[in-house]
KELO-125667 format. One record per residue (C-alpha): residue number from 1; residue in one letter; chain; x, y, z. Coordinates in steps of 0.25 Angstrom, whole numbers, plus 5000, padded with zeros to 4 digits. Example, Ala and Ser with C-alpha at 12.3 -4.5 7.8 and 13.67 -1.06 7.14 Angstrom:
BEGIN
 pos code unit   px   py   pz
   1    a    A 5049 4982 5031
   2    s    A 5055 4996 5029
This chain:
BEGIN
 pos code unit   px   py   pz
   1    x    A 5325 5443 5452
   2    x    A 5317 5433 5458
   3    x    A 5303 5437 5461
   4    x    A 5290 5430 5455
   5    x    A 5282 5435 5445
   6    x    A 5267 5440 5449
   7    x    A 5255 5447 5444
   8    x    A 5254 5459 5448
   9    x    A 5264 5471 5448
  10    x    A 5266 5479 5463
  11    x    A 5265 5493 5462
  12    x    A 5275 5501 5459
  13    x    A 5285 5510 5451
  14    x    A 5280 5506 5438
  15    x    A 5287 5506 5425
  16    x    A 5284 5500 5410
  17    x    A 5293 5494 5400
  18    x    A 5288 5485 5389
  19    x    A 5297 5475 5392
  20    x    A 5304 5472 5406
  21    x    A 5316 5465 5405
  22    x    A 5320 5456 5418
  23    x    A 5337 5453 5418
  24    x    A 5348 5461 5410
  25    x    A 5354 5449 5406
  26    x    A 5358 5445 5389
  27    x    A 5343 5442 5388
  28    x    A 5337 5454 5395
  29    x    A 5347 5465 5389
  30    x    A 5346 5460 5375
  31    x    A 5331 5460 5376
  32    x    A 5330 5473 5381
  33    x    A 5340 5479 5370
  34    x    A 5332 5472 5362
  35    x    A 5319 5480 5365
  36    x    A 5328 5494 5366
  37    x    A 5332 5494 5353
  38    x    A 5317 5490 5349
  39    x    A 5313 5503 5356
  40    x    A 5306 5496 5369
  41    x    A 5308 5500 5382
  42    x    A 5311 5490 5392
  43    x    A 5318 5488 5407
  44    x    A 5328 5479 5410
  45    x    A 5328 5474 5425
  46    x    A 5341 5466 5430
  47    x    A 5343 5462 5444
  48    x    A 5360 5464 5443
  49    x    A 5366 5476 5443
  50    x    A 5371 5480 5428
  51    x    A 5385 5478 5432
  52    x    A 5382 5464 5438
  53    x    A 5376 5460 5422
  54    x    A 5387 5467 5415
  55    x    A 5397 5457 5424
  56    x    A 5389 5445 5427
  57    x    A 5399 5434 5420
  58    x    A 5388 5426 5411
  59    x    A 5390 5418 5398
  60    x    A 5398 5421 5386
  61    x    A 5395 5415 5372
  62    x    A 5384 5423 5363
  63    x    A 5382 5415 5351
  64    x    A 5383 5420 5338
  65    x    A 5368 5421 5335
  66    x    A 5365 5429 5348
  67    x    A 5377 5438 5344
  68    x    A 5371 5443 5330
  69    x    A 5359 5444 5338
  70    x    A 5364 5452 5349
  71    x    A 5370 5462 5337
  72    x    A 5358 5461 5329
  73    x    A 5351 5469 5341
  74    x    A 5363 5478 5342
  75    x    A 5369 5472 5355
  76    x    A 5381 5469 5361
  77    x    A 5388 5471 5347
  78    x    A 5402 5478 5350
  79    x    A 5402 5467 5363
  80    x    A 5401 5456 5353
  81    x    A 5409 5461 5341
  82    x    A 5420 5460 5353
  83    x    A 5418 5446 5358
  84    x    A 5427 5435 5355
  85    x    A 5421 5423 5347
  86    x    A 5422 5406 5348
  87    x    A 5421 5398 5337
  88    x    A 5423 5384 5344
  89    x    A 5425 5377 5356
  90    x    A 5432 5367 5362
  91    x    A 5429 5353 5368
  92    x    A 5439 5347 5378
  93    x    A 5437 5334 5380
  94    x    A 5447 5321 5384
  95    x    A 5458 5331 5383
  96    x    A 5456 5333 5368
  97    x    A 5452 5348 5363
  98    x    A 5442 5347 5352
  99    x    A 5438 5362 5344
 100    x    A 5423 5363 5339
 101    x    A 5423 5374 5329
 102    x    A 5408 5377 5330
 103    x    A 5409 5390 5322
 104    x    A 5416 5383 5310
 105    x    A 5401 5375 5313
 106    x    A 5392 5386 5314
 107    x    A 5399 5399 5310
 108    x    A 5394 5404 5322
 109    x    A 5403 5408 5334
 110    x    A 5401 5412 5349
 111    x    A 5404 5427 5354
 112    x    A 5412 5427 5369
 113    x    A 5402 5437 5374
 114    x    A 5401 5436 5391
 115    x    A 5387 5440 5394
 116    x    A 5390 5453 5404
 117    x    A 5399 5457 5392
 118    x    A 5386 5455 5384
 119    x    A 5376 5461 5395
 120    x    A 5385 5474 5397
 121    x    A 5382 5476 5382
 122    x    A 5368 5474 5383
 123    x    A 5364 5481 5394
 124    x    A 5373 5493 5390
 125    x    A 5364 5492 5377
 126    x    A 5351 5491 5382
 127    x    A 5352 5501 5394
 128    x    A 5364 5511 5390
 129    x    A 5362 5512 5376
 130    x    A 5347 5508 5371
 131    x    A 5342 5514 5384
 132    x    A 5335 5503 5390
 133    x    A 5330 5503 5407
 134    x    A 5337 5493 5414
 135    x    A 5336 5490 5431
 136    x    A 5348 5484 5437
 137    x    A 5346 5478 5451
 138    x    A 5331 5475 5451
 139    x    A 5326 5466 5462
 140    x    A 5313 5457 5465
 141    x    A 5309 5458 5449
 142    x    A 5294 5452 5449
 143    x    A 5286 5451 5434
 144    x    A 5272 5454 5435
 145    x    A 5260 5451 5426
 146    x    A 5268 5444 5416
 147    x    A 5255 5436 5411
 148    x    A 5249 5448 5409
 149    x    A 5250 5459 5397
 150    x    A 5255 5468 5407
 151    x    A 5268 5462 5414
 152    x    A 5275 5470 5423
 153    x    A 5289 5469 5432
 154    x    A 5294 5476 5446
 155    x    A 5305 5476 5451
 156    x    A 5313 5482 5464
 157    x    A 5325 5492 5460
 158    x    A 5338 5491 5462
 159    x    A 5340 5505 5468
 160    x    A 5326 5508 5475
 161    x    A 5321 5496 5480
 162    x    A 5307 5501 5474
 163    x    A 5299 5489 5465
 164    x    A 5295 5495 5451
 165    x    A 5287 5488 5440
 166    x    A 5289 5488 5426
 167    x    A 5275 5486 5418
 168    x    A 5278 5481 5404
 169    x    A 5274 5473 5392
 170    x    A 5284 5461 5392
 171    x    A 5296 5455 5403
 172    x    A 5309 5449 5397
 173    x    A 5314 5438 5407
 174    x    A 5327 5439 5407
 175    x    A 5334 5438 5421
 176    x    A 5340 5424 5420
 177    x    A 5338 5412 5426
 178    x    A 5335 5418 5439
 179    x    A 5327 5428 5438
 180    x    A 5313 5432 5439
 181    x    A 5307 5431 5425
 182    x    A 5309 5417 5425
 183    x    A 5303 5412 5439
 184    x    A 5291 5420 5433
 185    x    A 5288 5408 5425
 186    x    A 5283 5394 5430
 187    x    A 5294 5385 5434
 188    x    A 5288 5374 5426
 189    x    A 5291 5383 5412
 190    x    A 5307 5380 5415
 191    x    A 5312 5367 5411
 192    x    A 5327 5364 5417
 193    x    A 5338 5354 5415
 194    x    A 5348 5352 5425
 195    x    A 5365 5346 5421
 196    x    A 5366 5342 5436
 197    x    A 5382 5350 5433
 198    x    A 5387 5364 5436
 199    x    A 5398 5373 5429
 200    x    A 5407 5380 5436
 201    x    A 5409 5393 5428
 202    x    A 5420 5402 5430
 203    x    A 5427 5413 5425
 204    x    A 5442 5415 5424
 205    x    A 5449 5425 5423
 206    x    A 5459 5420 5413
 207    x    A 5460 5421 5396
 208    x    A 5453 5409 5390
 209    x    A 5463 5395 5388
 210    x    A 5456 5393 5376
 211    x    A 5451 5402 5363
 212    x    A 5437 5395 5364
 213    x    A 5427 5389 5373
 214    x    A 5433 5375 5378
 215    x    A 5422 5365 5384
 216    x    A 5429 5353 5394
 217    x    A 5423 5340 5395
 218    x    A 5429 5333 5405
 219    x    A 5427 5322 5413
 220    x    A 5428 5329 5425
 221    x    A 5418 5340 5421
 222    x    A 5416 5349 5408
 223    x    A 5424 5363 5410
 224    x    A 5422 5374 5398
 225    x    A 5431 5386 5396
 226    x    A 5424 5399 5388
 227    x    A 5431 5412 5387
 228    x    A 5426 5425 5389
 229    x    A 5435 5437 5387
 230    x    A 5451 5437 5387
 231    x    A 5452 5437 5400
 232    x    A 5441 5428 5406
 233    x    A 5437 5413 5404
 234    x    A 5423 5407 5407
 235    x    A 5427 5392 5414
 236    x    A 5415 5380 5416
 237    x    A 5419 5369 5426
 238    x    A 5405 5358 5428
 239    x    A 5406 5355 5442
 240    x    A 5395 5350 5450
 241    x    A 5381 5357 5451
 242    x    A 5381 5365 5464
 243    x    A 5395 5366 5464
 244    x    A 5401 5376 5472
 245    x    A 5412 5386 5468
 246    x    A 5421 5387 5477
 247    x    A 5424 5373 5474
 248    x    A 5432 5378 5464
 249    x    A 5442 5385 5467
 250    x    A 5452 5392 5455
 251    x    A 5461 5380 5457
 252    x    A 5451 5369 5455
 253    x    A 5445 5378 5443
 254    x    A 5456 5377 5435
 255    x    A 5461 5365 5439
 256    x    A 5448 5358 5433
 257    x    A 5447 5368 5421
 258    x    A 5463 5363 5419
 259    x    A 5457 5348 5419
 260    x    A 5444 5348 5413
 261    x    A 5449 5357 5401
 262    x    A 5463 5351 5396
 263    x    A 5464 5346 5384
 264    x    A 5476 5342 5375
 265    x    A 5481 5356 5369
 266    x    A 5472 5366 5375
 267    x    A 5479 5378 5382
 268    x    A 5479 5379 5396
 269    x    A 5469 5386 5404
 270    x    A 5473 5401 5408
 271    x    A 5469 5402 5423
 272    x    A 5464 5413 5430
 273    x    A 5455 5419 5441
 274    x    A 5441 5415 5442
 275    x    A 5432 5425 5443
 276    x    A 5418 5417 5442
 277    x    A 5416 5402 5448
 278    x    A 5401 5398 5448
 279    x    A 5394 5385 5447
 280    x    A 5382 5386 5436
 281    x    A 5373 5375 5438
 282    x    A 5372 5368 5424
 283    x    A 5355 5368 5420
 284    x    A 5345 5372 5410
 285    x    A 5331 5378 5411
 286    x    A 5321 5383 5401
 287    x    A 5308 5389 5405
 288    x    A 5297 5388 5393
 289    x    A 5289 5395 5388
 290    x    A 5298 5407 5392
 291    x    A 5286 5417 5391
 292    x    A 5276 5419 5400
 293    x    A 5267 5429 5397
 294    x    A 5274 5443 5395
 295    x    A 5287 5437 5400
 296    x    A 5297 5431 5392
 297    x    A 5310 5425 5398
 298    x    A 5323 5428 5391
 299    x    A 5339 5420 5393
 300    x    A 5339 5412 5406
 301    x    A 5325 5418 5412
 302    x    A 5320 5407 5402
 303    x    A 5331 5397 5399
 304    x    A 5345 5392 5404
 305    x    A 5355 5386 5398
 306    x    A 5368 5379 5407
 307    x    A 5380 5387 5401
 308    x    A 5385 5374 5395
 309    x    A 5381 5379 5380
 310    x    A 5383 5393 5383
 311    x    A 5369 5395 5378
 312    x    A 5364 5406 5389
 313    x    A 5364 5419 5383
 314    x    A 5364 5416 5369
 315    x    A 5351 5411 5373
 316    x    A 5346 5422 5381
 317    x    A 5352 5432 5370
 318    x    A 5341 5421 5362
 319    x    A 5329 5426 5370
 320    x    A 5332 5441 5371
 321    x    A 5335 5442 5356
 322    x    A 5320 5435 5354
 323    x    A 5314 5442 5366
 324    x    A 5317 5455 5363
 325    x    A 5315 5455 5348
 326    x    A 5300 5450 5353
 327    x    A 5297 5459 5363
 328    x    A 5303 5471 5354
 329    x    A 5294 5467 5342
 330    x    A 5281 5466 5351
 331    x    A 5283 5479 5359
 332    x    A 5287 5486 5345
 333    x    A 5279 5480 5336
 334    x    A 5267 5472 5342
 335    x    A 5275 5458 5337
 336    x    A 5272 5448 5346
 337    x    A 5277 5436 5338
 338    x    A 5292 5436 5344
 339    x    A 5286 5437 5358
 340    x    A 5275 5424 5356
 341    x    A 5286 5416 5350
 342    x    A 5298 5421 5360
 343    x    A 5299 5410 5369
 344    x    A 5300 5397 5357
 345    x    A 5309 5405 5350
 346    x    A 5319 5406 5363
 347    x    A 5315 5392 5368
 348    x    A 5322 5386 5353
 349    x    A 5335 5389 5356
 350    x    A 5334 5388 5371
 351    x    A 5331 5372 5369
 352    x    A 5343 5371 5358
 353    x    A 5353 5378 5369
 354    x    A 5347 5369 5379
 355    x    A 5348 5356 5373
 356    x    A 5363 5360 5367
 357    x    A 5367 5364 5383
 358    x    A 5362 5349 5386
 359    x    A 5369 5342 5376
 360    x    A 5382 5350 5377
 361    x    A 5380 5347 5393
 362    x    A 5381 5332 5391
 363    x    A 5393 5335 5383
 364    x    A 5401 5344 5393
 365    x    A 5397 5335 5407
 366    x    A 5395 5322 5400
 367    x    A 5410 5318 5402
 368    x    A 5409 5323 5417
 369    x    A 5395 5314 5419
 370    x    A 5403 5303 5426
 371    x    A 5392 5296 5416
 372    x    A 5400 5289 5407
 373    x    A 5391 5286 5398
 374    x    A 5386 5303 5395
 375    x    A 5402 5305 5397
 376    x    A 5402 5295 5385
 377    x    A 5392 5302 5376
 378    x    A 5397 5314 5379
 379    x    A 5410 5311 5371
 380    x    A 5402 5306 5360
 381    x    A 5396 5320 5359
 382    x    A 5408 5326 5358
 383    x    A 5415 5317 5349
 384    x    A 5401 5318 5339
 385    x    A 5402 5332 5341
 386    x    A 5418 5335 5338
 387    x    A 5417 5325 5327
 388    x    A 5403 5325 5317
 389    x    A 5403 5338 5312
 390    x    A 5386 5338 5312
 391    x    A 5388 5335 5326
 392    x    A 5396 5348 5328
 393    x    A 5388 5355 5318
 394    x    A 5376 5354 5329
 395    x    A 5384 5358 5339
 396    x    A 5390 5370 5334
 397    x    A 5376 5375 5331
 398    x    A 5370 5373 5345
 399    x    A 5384 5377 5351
 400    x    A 5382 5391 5343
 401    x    A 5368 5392 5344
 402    x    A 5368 5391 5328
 403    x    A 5352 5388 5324
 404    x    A 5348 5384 5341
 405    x    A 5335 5391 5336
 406    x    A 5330 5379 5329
């Protein structure tokens, strides 16, 4: 979904919803739920089918406070009374393991909870159960008016071809990094830091080697392993920006996973097939003020952080948990405060996950630099970080999400 934004609306099949809702991702859903229960009607629009966003393979780590707020709001809670939790990690660095215990830190844990796991529940939520409308499939979504009082979407559907518009009061940007929403705002609003890396991100089809997430710092390149179920294990390999993936074949995979995460004691690594191989380009964006007159930008519509902190949909979970609870108590109740202080609210954590992604950066590639000197400080970081408990205090907190908000 891709088309600009203008003024004016065509003619048309012409619906109205107070809010319309653009991507049915964690953000999207969540927001929509959100308004459901609240008794406001809203439509959904997604460009997949719902098949595709109940398998898409996407992140896996919902911190604690995005768990109680996820139940608060009666969601995904027999999914997440289900999923497995970590208590610490594990650094791997010179061939020594070293555990970090960041819940005897915080008492705060991560829940294992892939994201089509969590946007099956949601969109099972908002569509089957509290009755909300949804259209899978949409093509050549344009936003209208949005500086106006009297906003309006259109659309083409899936099955007729035939463009409709959808009048409405409010749009949710929640379509992700490539979507419509956010090329409706100037370019100059987005800020963006480039790591010059890439990660190679698989999934394999083999139990995890490990009974927590295991992060490799390694001279010849940072490799991470993250389990995801029983069966399936999420693998990071950096490799170079615009890699290709077919230069790694399943041999060269795990003969580099084999290298870059030995370490005296550790198990060995439980092979299997790969069933995902792409290279994510490391960088960071952040488009401020998220808000342009009756849009607002929700998850990575208005920020992205690399998946080096793991920060992605706890941070879009953030925005829908703010976003909604705003638009709810203005369409219900006139409260307008929530909307008018949306976007600072969102931008405080934001700018906490994105400076810890930075810093944890220079400590996962700083060894791999080939600059002695940031391979040098990086080793100082770790040894300040695993040895001064005020120093792993800090950590644990940004690590969990404990406080980002301040």
């Amino acid at each position: 979904m891709t088309s600009p934004s203008s003024s004016h609306a065509p003619a048309g099949d012409r619906q109205r919803f107070p809010v319309v809702i653009v991507g049915a991702g964690p953000a999207g859903l969540t927001v929509g739920n959100i308004l459901r229960a609240a008794g406001v009607d809203c439509l959904v629009l997604e460009a997949e089918t719902r098949e595709f966003i109940e398998q898409r393979p996407r992140a896996g780590f919902v911190e604690e406070w995005a768990v109680r707020g996820l139940r608060a709001r009666g969601l995904a809670e027999e999914l997440l009374e289900r999923a497995p939790t970590q208590t610490e990690c594990e650094f791997r660095v010179d061939g020594a393991r070293h555990r970090f215990r960041y819940t005897e830190l915080t008492g705060h844990r991560h829940f294992v909870c892939p994201q089509p796991l969590l946007v099956t529940e949601l969109v099972r939520e908002y569509a089957d159960v509290r009755g909300g409308a949804i259209a899978f499939g949409v093509r050549d979504v344009r936003l209208h008016g949005i500086g106006t009082d009297r906003p309006s979407v259109s659309y083409r559907c899936a099955d007729t071809g035939e463009r409709r518009v959808v009048d409405c009061d409010f749009v949710a940007g929640c379509d992700g990094a490539r979507g419509v929403t956010r090329t409706a705002l100037p370019a100059e609003r987005t800020s963006r830091h480039d790591y010059g890396i890439g990660w190679l991100a698989l999934l394999a089809e083999a139990p995890p080697s490990s009974d927590c997430v295991v992060f490799g710092i390694h001279p010849g390149g940072f490799a991470a392993h993250m389990a995801r179920s029983p069966q399936v294990t999420r693998y990071y390999l950096e490799c170079p920006s615009g890699d290709d993936p077919d230069n790694w074949p399943h041999e060269r995979v795990w003969a580099e996973l084999r290298r870059r995460l030995a370490a005296t004691g550790a198990e060995p690594l439980t092979e299997g097939r790969l069933i995902e191989k792409r290279v994510l380009e490391m960088h960071n964006y952040v488009v401020e003020p998220m808000v342009s007159g009756r849009l607002f930008l929700a998850g990575d519509a208005a920020h992205l952080t690399a998946p080096i902190a793991a920060k992605g949909m706890n941070l879009a979970l953030h925005d829908a948990f703010l976003l909604g609870d705003a638009l709810a108590a203005r369409l219900t109740t006139g409260d307008e405060q929530g909307l008018r202080g949306y976007g600072a609210a969102s931008l405080r954590r934001v700018w906490q996950y994105q400076e810890f992604s930075l810093w944890l950066s220079d400590v996962f590639h700083g060894a791999s630099s080939g600059d002695p000197f940031r391979a040098g400080t990086t080793l100082a970081r770790l040894r300040r970080l695993l040895a001064s408990p005020p120093a792993a205090a800090a950590f644990a907190d940004l690590y969990i999400g404990k406080n980002a908000d301040h």
